[in-house]
C-alpha positions as a printed Julia matrix, in Angstrom:
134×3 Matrix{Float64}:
 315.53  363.97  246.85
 317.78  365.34  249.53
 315.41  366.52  252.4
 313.11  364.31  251.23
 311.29  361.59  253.95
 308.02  360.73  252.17
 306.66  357.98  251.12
 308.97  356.61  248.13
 305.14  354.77  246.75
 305.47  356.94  243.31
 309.32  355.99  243.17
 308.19  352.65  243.92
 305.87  352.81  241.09
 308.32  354.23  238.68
 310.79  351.12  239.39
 308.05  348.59  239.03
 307.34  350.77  235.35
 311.11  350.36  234.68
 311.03  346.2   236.07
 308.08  345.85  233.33
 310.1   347.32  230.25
 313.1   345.5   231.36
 311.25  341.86  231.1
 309.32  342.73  227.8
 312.93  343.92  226.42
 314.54  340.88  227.72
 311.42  338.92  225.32
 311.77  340.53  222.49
 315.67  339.67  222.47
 315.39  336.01  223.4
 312.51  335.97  220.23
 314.68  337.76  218.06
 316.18  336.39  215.12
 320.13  336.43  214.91
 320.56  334.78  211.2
 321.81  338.44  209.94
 324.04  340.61  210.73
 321.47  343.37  211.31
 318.96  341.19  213.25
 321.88  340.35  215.93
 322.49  343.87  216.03
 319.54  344.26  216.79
 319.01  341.78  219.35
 322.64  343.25  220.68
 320.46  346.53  221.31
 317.46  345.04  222.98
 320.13  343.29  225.51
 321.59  346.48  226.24
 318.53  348.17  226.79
 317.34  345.91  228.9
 319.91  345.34  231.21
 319.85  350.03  231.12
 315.91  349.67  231.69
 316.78  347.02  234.86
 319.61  349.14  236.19
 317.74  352.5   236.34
 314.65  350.42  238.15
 316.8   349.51  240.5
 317.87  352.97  241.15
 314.52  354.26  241.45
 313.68  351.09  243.74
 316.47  351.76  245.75
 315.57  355.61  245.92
 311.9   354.43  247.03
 313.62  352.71  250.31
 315.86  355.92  251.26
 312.62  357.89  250.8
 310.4   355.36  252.86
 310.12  354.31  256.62
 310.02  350.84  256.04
 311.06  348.92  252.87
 307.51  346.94  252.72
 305.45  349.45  250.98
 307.43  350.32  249.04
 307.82  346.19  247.96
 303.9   346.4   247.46
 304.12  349.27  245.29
 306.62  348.16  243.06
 305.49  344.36  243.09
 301.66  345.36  242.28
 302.82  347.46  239.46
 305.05  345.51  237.73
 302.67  342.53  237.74
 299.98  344.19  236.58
 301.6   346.12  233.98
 303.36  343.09  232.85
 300.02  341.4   232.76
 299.22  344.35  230.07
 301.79  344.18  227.91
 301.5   340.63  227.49
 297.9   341.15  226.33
 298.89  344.14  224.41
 302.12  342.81  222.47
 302.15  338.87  223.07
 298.66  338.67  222.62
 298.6   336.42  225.69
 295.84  335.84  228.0
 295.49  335.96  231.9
 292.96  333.32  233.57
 290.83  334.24  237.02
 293.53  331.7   238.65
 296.18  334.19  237.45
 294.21  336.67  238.66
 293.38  335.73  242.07
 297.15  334.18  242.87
 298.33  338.1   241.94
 295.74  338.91  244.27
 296.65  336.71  247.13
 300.25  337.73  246.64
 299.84  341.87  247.1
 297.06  341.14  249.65
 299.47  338.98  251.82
 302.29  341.74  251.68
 300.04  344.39  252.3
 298.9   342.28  255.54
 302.6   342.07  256.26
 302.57  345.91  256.01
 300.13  346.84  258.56
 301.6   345.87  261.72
 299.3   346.45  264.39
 299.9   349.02  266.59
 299.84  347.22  269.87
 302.48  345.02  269.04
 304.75  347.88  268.39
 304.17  349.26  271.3
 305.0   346.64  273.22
 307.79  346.06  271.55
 308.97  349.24  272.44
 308.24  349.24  275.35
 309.89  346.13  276.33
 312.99  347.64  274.98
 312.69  351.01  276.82
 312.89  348.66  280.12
 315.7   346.88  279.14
């Protein structure tokens, strides 16, 4: 990554992938049973791996900044795919359901940091030029 300036989205990505397995991890140890010996092992392991799966999505998260311009992007990247992949694996292992409401608030949520995101350019250059004539 040294040399490296792009845009940090598929790092982004990959720590919103890693944010996802970390919370379904964290699930299936709070469900699991610890009347044996084996099962808290078990649930032992699934803590762990969690808290593994968390730590290296942070790292990638935090590699996604040093590779981006601005840390908002990179926010909207990682934000938009670890809701919607969480929204999959509860489907696809919980067997839970999302409603339109659920739906649309996800949708209000990335739309209103991607309007964060794009700045318009006449403010910024104001902005800098304001400072230049300071």
């Amino acid at each position: 990554m040294e040399g490296y300036r792009g845009s940090g989205a598929h790092l982004a990505v990959v720590a919103g992938v890693f944010a996802t397995a970390g919370s379904l991890l964290g699930k299936l140890a709070g469900g699991a049973d610890a009347s044996s010996l084996a099962s808290l092992l078990l649930k032992g392991v699934l803590l762990v791996s969690m808290i593994v799966c968390n730590t290296v999505g942070c790292t990638f998260f935090v590699k996604a900044l040093h590779g981006s311009g601005s840390s908002l992007p990179v926010t909207v990247a990682s934000a938009a795919t670890n809701y919607i992949c969480s929204a999959f694996v509860g489907f696809i292992v919980f067997d839970e359901s999302t409603s339109l409401v659920w739906w649309c608030g996800t949708s209000l949520v990335l739309l209103g940091l991607i309007l964060i995101c794009n700045v318009p350019a006449e403010k910024t250059t104001f902005v800098e030029e304001k400072l230049k004539h300071q």
